[in-house]
DSSP file (Angstrom, degrees, kcal/mol; ACC not computed):
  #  RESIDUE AA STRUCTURE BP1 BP2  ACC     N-H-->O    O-->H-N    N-H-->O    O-->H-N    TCO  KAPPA ALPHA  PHI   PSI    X-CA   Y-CA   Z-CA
    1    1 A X              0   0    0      0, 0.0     2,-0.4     0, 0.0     0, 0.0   0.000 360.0 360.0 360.0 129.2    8.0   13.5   42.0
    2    2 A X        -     0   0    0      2,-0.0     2,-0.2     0, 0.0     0, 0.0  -0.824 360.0-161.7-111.8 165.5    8.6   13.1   38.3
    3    3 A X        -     0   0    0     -2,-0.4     2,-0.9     2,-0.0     0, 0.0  -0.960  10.6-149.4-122.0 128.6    6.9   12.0   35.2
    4    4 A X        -     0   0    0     -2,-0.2    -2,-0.0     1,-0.1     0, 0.0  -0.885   6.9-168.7 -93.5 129.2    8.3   11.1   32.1
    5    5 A X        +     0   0    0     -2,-0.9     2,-1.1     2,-0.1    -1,-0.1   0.112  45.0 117.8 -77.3  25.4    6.0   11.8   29.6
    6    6 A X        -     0   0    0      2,-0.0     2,-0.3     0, 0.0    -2,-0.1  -0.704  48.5-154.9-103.4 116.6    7.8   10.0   26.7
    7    7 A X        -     0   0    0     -2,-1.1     2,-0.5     1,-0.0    -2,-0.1  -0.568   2.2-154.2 -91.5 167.8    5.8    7.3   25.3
    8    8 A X        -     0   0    0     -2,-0.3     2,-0.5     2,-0.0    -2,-0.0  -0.984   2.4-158.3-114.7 105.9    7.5    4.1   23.4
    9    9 A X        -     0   0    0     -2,-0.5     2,-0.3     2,-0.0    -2,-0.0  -0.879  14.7-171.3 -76.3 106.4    5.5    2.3   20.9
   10   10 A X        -     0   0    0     -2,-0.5     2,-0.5     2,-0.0    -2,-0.0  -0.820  12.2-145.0 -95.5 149.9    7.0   -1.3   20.5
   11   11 A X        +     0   0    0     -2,-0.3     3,-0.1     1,-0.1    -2,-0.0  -0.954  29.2 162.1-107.5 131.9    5.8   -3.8   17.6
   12   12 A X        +     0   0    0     -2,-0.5    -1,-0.1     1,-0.2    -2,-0.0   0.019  49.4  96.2-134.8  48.6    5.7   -6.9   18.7
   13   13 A X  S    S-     0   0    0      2,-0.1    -1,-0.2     0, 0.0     3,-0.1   0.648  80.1-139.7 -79.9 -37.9    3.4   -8.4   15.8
   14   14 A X        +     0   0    0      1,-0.2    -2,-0.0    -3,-0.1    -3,-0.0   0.111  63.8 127.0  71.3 -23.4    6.9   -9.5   13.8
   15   15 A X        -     0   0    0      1,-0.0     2,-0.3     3,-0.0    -1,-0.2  -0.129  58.1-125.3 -54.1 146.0    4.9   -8.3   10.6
   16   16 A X        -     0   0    0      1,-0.1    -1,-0.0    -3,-0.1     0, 0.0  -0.728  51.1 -43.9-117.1-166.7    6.3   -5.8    8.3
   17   17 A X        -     0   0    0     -2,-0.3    -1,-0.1     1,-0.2     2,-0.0   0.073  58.0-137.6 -89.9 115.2    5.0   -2.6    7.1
   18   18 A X        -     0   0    0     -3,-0.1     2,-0.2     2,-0.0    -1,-0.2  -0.342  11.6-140.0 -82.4 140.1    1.4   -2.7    6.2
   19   19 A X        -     0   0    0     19,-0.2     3,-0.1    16,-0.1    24,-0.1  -0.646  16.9-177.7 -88.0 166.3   -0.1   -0.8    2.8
   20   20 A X  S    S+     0   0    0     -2,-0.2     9,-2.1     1,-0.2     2,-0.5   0.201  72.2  55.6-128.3 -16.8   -3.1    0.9    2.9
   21   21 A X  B    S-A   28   0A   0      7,-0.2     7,-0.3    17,-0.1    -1,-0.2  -0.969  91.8-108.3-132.6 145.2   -3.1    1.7   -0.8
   22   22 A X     >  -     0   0    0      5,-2.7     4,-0.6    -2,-0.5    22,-0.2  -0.317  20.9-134.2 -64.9 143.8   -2.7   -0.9   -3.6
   23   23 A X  T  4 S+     0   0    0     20,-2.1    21,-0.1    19,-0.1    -1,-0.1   0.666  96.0  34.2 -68.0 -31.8    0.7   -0.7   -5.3
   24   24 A X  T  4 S+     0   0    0     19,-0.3    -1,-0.1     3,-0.1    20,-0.1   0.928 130.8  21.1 -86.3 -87.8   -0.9   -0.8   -8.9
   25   25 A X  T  4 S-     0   0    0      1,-0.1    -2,-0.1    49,-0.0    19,-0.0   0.730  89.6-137.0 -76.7 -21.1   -3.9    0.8   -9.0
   26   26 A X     <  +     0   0    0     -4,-0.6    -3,-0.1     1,-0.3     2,-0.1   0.393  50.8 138.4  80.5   8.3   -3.5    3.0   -6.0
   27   27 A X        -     0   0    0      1,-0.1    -5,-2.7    -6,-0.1    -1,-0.3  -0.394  66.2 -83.2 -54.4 164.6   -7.2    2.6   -4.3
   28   28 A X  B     -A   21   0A   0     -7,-0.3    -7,-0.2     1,-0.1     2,-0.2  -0.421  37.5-117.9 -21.5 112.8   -7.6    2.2   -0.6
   29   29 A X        +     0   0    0     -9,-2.1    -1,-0.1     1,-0.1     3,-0.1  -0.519  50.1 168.5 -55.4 162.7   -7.1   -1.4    0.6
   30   30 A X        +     0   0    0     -2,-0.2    -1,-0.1     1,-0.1     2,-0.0   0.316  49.5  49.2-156.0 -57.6  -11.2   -1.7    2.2
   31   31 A X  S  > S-     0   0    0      1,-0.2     4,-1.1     4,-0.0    -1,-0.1  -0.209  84.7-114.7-110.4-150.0  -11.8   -5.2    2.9
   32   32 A X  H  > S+     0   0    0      1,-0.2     4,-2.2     2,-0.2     5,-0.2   0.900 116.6  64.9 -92.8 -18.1   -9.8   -8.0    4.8
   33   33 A X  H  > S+     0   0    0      2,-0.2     4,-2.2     3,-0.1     5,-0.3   0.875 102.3  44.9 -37.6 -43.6   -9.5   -9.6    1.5
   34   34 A X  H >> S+     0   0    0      1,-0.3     4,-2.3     2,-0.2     3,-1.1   0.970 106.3  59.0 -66.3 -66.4   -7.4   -6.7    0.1
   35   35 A X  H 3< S+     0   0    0     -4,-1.1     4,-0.4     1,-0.2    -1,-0.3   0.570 109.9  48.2 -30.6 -40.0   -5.3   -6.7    3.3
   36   36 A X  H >X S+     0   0    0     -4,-2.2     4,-5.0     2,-0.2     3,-1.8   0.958 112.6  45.3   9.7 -99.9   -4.5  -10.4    2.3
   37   37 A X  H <X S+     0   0    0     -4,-2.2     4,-4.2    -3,-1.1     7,-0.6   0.840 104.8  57.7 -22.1 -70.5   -3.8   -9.8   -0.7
   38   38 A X  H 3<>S+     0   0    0     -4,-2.3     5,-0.7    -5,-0.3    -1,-0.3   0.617 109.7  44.2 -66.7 -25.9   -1.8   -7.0   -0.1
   39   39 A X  H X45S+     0   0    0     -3,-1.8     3,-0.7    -4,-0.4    -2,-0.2   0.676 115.8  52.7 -93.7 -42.3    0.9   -9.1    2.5
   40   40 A X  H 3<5S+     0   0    0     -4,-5.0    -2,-0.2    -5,-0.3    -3,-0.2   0.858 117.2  33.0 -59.0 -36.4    0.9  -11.9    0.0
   41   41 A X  T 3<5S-     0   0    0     -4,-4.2    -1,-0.3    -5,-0.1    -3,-0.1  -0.047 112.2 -94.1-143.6  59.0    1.9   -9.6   -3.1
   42   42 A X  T < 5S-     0   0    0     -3,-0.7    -3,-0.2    -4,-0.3    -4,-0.2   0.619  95.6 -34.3 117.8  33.6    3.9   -7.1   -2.1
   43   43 A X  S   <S+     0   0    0     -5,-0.7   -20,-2.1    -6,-0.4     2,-0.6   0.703  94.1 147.1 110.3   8.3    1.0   -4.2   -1.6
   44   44 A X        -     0   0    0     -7,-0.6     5,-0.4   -22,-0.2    -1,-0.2  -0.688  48.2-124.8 -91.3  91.1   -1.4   -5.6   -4.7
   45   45 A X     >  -     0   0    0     -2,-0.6     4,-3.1   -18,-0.2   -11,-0.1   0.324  26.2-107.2   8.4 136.7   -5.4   -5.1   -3.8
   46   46 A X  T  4 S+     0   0    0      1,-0.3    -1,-0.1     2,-0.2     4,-0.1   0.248 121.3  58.9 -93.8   9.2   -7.4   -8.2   -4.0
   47   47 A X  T  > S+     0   0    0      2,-0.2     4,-2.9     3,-0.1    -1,-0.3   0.684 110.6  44.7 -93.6 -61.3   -9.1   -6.7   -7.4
   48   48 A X  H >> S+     0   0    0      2,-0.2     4,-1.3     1,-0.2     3,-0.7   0.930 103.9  53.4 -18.7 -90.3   -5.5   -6.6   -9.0
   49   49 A X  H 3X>S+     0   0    0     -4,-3.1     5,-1.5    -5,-0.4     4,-1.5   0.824 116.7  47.8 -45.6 -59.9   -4.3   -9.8   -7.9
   50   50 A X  H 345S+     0   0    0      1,-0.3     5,-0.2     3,-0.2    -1,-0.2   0.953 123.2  36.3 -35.6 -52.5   -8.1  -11.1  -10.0
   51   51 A X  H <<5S+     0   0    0     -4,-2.9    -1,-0.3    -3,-0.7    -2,-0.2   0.882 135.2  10.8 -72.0 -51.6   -7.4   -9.2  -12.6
   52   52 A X  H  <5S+     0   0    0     -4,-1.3    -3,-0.2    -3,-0.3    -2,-0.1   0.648 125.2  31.1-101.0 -48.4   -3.7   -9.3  -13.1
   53   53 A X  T  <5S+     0   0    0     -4,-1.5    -3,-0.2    -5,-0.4     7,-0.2   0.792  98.4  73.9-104.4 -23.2   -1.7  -11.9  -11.2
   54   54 A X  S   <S+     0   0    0     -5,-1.5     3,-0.3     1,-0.2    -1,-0.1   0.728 106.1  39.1 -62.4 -25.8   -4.3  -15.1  -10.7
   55   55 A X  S    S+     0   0    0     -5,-0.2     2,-0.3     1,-0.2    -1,-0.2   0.435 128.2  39.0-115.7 -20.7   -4.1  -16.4  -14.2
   56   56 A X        +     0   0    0      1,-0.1    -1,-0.2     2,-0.1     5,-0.1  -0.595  60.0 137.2-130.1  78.7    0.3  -15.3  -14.2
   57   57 A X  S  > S+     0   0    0     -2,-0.3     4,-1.4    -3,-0.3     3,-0.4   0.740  72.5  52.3 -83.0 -21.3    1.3  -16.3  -11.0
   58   58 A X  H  > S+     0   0    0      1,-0.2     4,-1.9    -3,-0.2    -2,-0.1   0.959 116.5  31.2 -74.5 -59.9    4.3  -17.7  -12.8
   59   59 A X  H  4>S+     0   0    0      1,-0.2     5,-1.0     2,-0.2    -1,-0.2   0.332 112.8  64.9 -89.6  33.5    5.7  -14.7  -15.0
   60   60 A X  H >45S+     0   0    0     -3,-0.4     3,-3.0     3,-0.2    -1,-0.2   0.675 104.7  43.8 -81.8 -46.3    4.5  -12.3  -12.5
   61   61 A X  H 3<5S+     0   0    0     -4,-1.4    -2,-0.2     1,-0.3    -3,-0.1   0.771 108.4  57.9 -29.4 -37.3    7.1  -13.8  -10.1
   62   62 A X  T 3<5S-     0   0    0     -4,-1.9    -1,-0.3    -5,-0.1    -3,-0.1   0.627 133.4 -97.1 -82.7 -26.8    9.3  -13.7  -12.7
   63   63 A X  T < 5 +     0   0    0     -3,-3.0    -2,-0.2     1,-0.3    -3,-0.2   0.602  66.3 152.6 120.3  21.8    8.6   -9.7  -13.0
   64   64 A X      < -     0   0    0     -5,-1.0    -1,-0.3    -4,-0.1     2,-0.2  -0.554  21.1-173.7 -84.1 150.3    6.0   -9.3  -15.7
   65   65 A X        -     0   0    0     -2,-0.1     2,-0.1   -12,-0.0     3,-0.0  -0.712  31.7-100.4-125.0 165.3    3.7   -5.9  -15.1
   66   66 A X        -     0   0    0     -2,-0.2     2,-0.2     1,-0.1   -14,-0.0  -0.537  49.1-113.9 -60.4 146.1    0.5   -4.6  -17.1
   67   67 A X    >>  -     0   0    0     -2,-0.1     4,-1.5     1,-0.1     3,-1.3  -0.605  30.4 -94.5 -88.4 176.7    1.7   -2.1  -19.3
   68   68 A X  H 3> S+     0   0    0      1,-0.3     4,-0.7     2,-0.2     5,-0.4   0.848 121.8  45.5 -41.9 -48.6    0.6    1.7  -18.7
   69   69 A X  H 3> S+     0   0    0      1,-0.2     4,-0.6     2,-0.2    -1,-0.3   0.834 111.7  48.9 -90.2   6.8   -2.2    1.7  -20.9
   70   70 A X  H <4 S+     0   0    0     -3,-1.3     4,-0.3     1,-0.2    -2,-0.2   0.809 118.8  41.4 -86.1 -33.4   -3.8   -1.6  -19.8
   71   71 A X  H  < S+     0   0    0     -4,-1.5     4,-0.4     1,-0.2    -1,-0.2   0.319 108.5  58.6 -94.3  15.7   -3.5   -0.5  -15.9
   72   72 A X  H  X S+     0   0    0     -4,-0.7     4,-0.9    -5,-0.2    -2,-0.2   0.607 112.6  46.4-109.4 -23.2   -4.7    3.4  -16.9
   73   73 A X  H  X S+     0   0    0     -4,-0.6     4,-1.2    -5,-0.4    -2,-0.2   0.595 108.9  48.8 -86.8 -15.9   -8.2    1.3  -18.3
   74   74 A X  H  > S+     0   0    0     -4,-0.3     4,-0.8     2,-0.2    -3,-0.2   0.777 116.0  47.1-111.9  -7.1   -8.9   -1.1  -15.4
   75   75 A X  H  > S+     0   0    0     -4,-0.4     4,-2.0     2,-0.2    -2,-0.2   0.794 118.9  37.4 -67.4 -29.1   -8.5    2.1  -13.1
   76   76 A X  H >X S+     0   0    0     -4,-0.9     3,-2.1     2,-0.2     4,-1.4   0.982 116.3  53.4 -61.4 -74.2  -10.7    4.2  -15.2
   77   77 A X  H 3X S+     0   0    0     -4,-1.2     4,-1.5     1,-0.3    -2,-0.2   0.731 113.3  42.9 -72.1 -30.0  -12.7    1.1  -15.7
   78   78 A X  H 3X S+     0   0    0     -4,-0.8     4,-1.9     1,-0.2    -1,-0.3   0.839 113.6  53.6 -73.8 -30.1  -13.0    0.6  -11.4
   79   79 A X  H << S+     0   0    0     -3,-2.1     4,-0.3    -4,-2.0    -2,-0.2   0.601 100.6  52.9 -95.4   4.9  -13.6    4.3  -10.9
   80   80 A X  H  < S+     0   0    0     -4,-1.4     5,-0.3    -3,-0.1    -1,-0.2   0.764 103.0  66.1 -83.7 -31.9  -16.7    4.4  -13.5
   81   81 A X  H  < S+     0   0    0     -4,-1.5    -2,-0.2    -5,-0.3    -3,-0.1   0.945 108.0  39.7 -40.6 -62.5  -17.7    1.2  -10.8
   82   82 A X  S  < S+     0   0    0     -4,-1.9     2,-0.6     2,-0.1    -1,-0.2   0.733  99.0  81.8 -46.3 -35.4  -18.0    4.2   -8.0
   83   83 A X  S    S-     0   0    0     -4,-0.3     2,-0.7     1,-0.1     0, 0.0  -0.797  80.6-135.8 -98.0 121.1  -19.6    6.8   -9.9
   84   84 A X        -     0   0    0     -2,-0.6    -3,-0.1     1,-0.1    -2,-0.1  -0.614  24.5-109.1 -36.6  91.7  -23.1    6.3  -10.0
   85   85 A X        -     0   0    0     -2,-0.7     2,-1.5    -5,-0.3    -1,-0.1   0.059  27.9-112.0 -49.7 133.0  -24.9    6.8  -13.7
   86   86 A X        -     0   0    0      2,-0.0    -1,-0.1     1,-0.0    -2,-0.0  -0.374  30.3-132.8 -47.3  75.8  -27.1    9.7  -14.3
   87   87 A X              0   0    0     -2,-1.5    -1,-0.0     1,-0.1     0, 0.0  -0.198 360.0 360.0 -35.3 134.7  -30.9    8.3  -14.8
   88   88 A X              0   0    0      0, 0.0    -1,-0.1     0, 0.0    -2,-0.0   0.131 360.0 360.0-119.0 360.0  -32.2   10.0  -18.0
C-alpha cells in the first residue's frame, strides 16, 4: 500500500495576502481593528490610518506620505507608549 505524504494547502478565502506588520510604522498588526485597517489601506495599522490618513483621505489616495522626520517622531513617540517610565 502507498501513502503520499504530500500535503496541498488550497486558499479558498479569495482574500489576498495578509500583513502582519504596518507598512509605515512597522509594529505588529495586534488587534482586529489593525487587521481592518490594514485590508482597507494597503497594510496601514489602525494608529496610522488615526494619525495620518483619517483627516487626508483625499490626497492620500492621491499619493501624499508623512515625510521621514514626521513618521521617525510618531514611532519614537508610540515606542515611548510601550516603555514604561522609571518612578523616581
Amino acid at each position: 500500500m502507498y501513502i503520499n505524504h504530500k500535503v496541498i494547502f488550497k486558499d479558498k478565502t479569495g482574500s489576498s495576502k495578509d500583513h502582519f506588520f504596518c507598512a509605515l510604522c512597522k509594529f505588529t498588526l495586534v488587534s482586529h481593528q489593525d487587521f481592518t485597517r490594514s485590508k482597507e489601506w494597503e497594510g496601514i495599522c489602525n494608529e496610522c490610518y488615526l494619525t495620518f490618513i483619517e483627516s487626508r483621505k483625499k490626497e492620500w489616495k492621491e499619493g501624499w506620505r508623512p515625510d521621514k522626520e514626521t513618521l521617525e517622531t510618531h514611532i519614537y513617540n508610540r515606542k515611548c507608549q510601550l516603555i514604561p517610565e522609571e518612578k523616581k
